[in-house]
matplotlib code that plots the C-alpha trace (Angstrom):
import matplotlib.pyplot as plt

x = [0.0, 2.6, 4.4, 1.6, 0.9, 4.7, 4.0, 1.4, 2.9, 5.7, 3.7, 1.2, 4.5, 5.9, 2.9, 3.0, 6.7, 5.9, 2.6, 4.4, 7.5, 4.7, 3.3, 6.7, 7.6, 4.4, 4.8, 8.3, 7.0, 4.3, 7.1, 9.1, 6.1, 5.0, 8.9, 9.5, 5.9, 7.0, 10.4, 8.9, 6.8, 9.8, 11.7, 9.1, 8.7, 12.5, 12.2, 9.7, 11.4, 14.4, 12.8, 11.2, 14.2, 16.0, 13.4, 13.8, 17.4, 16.6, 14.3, 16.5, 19.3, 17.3, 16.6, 20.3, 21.2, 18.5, 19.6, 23.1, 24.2, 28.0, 28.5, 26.8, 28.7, 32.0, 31.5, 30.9, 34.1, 36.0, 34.8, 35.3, 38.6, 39.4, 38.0, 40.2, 43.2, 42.4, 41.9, 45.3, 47.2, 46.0, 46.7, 50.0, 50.6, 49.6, 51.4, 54.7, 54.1, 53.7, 57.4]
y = [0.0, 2.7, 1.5, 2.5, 5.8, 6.6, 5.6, 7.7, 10.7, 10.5, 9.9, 13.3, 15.0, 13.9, 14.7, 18.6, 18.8, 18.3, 20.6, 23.5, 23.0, 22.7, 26.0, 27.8, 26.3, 27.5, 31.1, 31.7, 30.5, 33.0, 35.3, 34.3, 34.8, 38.0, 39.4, 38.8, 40.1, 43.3, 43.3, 42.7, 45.4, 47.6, 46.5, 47.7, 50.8, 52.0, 50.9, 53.3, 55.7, 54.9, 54.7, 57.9, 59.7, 58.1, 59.3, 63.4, 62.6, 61.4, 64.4, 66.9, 65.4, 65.6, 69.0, 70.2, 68.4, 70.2, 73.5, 73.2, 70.6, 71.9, 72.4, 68.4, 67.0, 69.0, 67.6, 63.8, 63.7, 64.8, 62.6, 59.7, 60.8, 60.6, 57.0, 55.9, 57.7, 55.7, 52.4, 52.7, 53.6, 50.6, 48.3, 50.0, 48.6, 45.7, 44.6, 45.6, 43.1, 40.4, 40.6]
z = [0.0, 0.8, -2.6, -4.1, -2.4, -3.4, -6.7, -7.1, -5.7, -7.9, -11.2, -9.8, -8.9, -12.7, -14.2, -12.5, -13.8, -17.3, -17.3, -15.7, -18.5, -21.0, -20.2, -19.7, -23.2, -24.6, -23.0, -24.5, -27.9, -27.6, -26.6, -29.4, -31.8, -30.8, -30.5, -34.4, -35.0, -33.9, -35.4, -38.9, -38.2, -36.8, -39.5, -42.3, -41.1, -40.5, -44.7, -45.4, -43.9, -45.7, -49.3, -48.5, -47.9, -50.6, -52.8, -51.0, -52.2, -55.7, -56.7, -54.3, -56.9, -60.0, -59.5, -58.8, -62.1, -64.1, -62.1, -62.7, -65.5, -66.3, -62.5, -62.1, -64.9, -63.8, -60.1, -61.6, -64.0, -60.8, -58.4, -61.2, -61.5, -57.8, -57.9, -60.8, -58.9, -56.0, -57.9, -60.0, -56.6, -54.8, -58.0, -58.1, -54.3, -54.7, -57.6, -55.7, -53.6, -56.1, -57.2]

ax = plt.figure().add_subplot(projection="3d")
ax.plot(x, y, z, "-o")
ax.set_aspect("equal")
plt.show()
């Protein structure tokens, strides 16, 4: 008879164990749910914002452009020029230490 009573207990006692991990598994799934809920969200809207002010830049752009073209295309060619400086003096290095 007391076997059984321990038996019992333990089985109650086992039984209690897994429910309470069941729920505590099943509140940080919830948690886990409703965290990337609100990051998509988040994550949408800080997009948004960006294409929006990408496009502010564009048409702030555009217009500078149609302003000023010679001052636009003179600003471009220089700033290509820098980059190709850049470029050949970095090839330039690197090649020296090929030989």
């Amino acid at each position: 008879m007391a076997i059984t009573s321990r038996t019992s207990r333990a089985q109650s006692a086992t039984q209690s164990l897994a429910d309470e991990a069941l729920d505590k598994v099943r509140d940080l799934r919830y948690g886990a749910q409703d965290l990337a809920s609100k990051s998509i969200s988040a994550l949408g809207d800080t997009a948004s914002a960006a294409q929006q002010r990408l496009g502010r830049y564009a048409s702030t752009t555009g217009r500078y452009v149609s302003e000023q073209p010679v001052k636009s295309a003179l600003i471009a060619a220089a700033i290509g020029a820098a980059v190709a400086a850049i470029v050949m003096v970095a090839r330039s290095r690197r090649d020296r230490y090929y030989y």
